[in-house]
Each structure stands twice: as structure tokens, then as C-alpha cells.
N, CA and C atoms as a LAMMPS dump frame, in Angstrom:
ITEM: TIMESTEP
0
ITEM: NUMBER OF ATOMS
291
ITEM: BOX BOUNDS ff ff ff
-5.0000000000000000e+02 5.0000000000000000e+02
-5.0000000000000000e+02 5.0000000000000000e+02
-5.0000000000000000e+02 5.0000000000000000e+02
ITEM: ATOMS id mol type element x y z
1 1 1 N 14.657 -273.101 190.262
2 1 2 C 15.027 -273.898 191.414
3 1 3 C 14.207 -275.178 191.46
4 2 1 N 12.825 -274.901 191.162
5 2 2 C 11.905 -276.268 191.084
6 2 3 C 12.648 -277.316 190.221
7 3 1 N 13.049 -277.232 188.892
8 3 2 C 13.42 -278.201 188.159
9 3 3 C 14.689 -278.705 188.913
10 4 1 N 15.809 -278.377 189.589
11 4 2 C 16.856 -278.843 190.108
12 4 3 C 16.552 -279.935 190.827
13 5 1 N 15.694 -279.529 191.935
14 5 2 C 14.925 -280.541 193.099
15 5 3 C 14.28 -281.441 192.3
16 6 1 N 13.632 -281.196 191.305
17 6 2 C 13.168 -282.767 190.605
18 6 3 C 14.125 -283.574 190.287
19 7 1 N 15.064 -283.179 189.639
20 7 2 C 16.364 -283.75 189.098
21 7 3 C 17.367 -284.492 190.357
22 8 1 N 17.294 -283.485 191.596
23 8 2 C 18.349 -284.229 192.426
24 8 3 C 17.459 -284.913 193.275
25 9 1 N 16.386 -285.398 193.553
26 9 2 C 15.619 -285.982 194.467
27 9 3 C 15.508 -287.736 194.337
28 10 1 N 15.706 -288.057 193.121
29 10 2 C 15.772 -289.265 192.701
30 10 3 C 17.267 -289.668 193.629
31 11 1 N 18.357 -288.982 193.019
32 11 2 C 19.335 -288.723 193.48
33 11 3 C 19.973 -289.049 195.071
34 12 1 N 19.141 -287.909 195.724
35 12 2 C 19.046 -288.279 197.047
36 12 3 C 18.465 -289.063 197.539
37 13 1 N 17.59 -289.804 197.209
38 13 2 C 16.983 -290.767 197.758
39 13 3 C 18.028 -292.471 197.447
40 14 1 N 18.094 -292.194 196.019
41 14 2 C 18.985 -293.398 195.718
42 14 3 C 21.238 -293.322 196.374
43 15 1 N 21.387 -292.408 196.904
44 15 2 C 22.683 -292.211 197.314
45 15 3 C 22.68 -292.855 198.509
46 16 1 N 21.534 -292.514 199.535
47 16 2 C 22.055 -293.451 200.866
48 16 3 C 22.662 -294.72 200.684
49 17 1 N 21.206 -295.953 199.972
50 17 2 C 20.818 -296.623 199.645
51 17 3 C 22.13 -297.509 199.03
52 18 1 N 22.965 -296.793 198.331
53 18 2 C 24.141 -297.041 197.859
54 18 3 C 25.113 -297.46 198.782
55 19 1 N 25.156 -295.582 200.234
56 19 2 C 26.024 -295.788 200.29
57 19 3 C 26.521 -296.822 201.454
58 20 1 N 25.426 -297.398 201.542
59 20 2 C 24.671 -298.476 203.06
60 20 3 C 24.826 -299.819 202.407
61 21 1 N 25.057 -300.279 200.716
62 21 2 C 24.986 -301.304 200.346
63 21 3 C 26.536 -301.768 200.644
64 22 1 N 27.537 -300.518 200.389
65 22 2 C 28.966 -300.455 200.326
66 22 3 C 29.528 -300.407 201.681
67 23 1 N 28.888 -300.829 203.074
68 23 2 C 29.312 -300.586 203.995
69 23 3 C 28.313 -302.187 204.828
70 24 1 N 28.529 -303.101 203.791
71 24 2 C 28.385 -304.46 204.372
72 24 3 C 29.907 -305.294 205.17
73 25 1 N 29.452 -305.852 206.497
74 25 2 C 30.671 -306.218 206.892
75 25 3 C 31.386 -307.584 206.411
76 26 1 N 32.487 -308.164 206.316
77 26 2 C 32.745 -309.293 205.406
78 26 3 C 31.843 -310.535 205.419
79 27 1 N 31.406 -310.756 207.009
80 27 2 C 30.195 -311.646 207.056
81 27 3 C 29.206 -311.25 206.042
82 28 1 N 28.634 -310.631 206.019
83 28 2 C 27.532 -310.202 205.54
84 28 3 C 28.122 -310.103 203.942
85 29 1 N 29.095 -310.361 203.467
86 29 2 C 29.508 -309.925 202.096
87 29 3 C 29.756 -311.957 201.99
88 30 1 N 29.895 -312.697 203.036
89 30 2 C 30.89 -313.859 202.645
90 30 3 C 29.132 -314.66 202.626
91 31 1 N 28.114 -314.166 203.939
92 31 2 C 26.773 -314.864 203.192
93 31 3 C 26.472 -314.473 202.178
94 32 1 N 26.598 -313.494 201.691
95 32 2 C 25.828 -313.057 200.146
96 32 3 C 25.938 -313.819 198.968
97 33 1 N 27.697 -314.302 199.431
98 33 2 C 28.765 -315.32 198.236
99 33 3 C 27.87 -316.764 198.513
100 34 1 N 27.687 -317.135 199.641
101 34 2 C 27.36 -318.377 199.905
102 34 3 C 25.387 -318.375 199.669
103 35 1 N 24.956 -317.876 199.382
104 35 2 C 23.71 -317.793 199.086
105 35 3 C 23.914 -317.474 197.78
106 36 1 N 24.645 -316.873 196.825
107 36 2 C 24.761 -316.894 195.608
108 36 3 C 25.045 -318.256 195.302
109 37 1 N 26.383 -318.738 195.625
110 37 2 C 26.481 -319.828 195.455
111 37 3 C 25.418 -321.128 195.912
112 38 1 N 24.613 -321.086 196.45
113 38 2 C 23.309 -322.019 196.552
114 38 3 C 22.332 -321.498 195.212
115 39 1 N 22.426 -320.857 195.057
116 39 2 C 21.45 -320.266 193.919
117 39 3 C 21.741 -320.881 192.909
118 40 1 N 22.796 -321.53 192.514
119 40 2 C 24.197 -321.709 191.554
120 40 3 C 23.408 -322.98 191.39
121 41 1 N 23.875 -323.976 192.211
122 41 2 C 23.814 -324.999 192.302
123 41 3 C 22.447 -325.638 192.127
124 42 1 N 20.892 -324.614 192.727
125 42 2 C 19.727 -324.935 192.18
126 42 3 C 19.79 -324.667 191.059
127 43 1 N 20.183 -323.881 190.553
128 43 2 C 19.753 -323.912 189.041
129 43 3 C 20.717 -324.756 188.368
130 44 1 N 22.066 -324.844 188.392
131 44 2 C 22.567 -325.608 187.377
132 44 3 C 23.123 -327.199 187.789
133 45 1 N 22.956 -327.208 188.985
134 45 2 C 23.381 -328.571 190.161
135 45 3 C 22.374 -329.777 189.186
136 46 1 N 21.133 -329.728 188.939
137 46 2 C 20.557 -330.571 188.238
138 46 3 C 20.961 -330.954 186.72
139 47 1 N 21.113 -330.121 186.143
140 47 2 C 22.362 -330.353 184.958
141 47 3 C 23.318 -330.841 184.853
142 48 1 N 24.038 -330.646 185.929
143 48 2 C 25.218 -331.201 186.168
144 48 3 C 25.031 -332.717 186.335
145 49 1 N 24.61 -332.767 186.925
146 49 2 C 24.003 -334.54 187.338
147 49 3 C 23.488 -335.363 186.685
148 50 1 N 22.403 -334.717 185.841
149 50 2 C 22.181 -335.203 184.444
150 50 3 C 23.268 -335.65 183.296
151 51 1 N 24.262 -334.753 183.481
152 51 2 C 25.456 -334.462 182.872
153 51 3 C 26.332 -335.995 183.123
154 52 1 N 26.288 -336.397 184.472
155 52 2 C 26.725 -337.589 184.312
156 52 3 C 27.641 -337.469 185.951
157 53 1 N 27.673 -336.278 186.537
158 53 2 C 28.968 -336.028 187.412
159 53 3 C 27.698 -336.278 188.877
160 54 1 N 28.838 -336.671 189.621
161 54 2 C 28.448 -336.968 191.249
162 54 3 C 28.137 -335.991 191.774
163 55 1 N 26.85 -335.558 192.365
164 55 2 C 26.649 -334.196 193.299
165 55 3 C 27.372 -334.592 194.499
166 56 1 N 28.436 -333.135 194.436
167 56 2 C 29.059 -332.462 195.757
168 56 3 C 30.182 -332.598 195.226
169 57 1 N 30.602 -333.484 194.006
170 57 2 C 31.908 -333.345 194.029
171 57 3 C 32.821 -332.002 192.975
172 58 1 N 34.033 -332.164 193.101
173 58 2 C 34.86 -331.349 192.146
174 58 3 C 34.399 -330.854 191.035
175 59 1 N 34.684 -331.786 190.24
176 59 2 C 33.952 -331.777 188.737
177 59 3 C 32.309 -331.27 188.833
178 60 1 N 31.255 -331.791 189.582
179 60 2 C 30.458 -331.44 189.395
180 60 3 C 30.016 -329.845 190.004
181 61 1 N 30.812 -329.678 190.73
182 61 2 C 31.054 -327.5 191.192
183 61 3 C 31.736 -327.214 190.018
184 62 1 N 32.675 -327.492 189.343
185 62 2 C 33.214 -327.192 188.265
186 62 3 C 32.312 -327.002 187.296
187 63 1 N 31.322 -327.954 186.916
188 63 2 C 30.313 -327.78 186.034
189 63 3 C 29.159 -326.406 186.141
190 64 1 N 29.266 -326.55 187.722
191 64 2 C 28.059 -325.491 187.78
192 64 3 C 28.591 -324.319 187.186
193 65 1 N 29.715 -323.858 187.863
194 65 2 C 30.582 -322.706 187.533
195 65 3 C 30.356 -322.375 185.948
196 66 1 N 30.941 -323.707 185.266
197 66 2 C 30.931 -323.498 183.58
198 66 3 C 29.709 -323.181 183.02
199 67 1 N 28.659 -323.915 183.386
200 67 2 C 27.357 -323.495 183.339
201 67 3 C 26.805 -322.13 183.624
202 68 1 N 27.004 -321.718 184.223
203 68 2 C 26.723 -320.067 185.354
204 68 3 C 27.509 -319.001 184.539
205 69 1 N 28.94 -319.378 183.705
206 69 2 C 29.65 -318.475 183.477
207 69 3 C 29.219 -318.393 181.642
208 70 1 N 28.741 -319.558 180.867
209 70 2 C 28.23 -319.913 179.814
210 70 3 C 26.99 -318.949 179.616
211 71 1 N 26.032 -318.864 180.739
212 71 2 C 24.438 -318.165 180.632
213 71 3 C 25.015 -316.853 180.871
214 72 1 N 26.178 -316.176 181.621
215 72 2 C 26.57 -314.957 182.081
216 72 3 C 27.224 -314.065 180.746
217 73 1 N 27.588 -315.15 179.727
218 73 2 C 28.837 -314.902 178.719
219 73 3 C 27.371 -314.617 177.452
220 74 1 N 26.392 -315.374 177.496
221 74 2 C 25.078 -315.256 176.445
222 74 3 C 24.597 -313.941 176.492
223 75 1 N 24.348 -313.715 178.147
224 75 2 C 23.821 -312.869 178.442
225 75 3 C 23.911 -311.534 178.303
226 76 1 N 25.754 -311.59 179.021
227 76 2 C 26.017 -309.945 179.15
228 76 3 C 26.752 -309.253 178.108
229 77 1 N 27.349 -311.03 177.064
230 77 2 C 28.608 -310.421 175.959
231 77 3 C 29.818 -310.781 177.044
232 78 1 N 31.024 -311.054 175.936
233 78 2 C 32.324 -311.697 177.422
234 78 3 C 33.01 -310.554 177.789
235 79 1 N 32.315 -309.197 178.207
236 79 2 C 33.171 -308.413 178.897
237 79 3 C 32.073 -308.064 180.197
238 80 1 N 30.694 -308.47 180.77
239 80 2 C 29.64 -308.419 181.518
240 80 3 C 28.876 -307.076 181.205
241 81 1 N 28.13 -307.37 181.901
242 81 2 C 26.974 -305.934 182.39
243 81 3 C 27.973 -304.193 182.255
244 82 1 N 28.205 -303.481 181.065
245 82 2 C 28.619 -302.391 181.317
246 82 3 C 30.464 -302.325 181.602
247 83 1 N 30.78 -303.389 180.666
248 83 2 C 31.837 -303.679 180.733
249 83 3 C 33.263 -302.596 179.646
250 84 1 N 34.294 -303.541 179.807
251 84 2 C 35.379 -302.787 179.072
252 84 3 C 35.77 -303.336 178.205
253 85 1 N 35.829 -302.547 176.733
254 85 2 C 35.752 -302.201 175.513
255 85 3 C 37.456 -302.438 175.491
256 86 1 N 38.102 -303.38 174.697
257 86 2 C 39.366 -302.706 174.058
258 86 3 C 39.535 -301.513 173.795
259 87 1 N 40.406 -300.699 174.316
260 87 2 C 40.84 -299.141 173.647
261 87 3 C 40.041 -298.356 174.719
262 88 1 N 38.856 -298.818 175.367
263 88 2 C 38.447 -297.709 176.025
264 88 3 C 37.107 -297.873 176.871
265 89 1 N 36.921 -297.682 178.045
266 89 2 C 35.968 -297.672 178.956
267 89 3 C 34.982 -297.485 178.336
268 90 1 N 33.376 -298.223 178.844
269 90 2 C 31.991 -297.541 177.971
270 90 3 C 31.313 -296.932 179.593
271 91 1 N 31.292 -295.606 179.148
272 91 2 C 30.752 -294.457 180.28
273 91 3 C 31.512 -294.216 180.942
274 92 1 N 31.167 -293.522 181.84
275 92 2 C 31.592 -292.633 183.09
276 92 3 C 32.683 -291.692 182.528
277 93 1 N 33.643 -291.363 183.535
278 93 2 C 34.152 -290.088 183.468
279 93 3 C 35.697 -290.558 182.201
280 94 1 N 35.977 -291.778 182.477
281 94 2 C 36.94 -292.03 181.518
282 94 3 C 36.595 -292.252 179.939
283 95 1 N 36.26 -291.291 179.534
284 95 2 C 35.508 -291.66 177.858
285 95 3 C 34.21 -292.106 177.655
286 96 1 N 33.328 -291.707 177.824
287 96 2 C 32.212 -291.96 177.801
288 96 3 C 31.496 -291.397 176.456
289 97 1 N 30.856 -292.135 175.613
290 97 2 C 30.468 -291.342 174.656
291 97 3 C 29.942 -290.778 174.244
């Protein structure tokens, strides 16, 4: 019985935690977007400008984006973080290997 409780305690502790992240209301989901998106723009807003484009405009949000999605594509591989495989899911219950 001891070894179970070691095993599910991590468990329980990390499930609330989850299930409290998944029960944000759209405000609270639409600041998250808009503070991401400021994040965006410090980091790649100066590039952009350098780049040659007008801060605030079209093209230069366009840039950030390309920029943001360029370091995301280095980073994670172009399917992201734990992504999908042609032919078949990597983990969980649908084929996992």
C-alpha cells in the first residue's frame, strides 16, 4: 500500500492544479492572449523595426508573428511541443509507443 501512495501523491497534488488551470473564465483566457502577445512584441517588436517596418503597423505585427513562429518551428520541430506524427499520435492512449 506504501508504494501506491508514493506513486499517486505527486498525482494528487498535481490534478487540482490542472483542473483550476482549465476552468479560467474567457477574460482571464483573452488577458493571458494579450500579455502573450506583449511578450511577442518585446522580444521580436525590436527586430522588426530594425527590419525596416513602422512600429504598430500591419506588416510590422506580421513580422513579429513570423518571427515568434520561426523560433517556435527551431525549437519544437513544425509539428510543436509533443506533437502529431504522420500516421500516428506520439503518446497517450491513441498509440503510444
Amino acid at each position: 500500500m506504501r508504494p501506491l501512495i508514493r506513486y499517486l501523491s505527486p498525482l494528487l497534488v498535481a490534478l487540482p492544479a490542472l483542473v483550476l488551470t482549465g476552468c479560467a473564465t474567457p477574460q482571464e483566457r483573452a488577458a493571458q492572449k494579450q500579455a502573450e502577445a506583449e511578450q511577442m512584441m518585446a522580444v521580436y517588436g525590436p527586430a522588426c523595426s530594425r527590419l525596416g517596418y513602422a512600429t504598430g503597423s500591419d506588416p510590422w505585427r506580421n513580422c513579429i508573428v513570423n518571427l515568434s513562429t520561426k523560433d517556435e518551428v527551431q525549437r519544437y520541430g513544425p509539428y510543436g511541443p509533443g506533437g502529431y506524427y504522420p500516421g500516428r499520435w506520439r503518446g497517450g492512449f491513441w498509440g503510444g509507443w
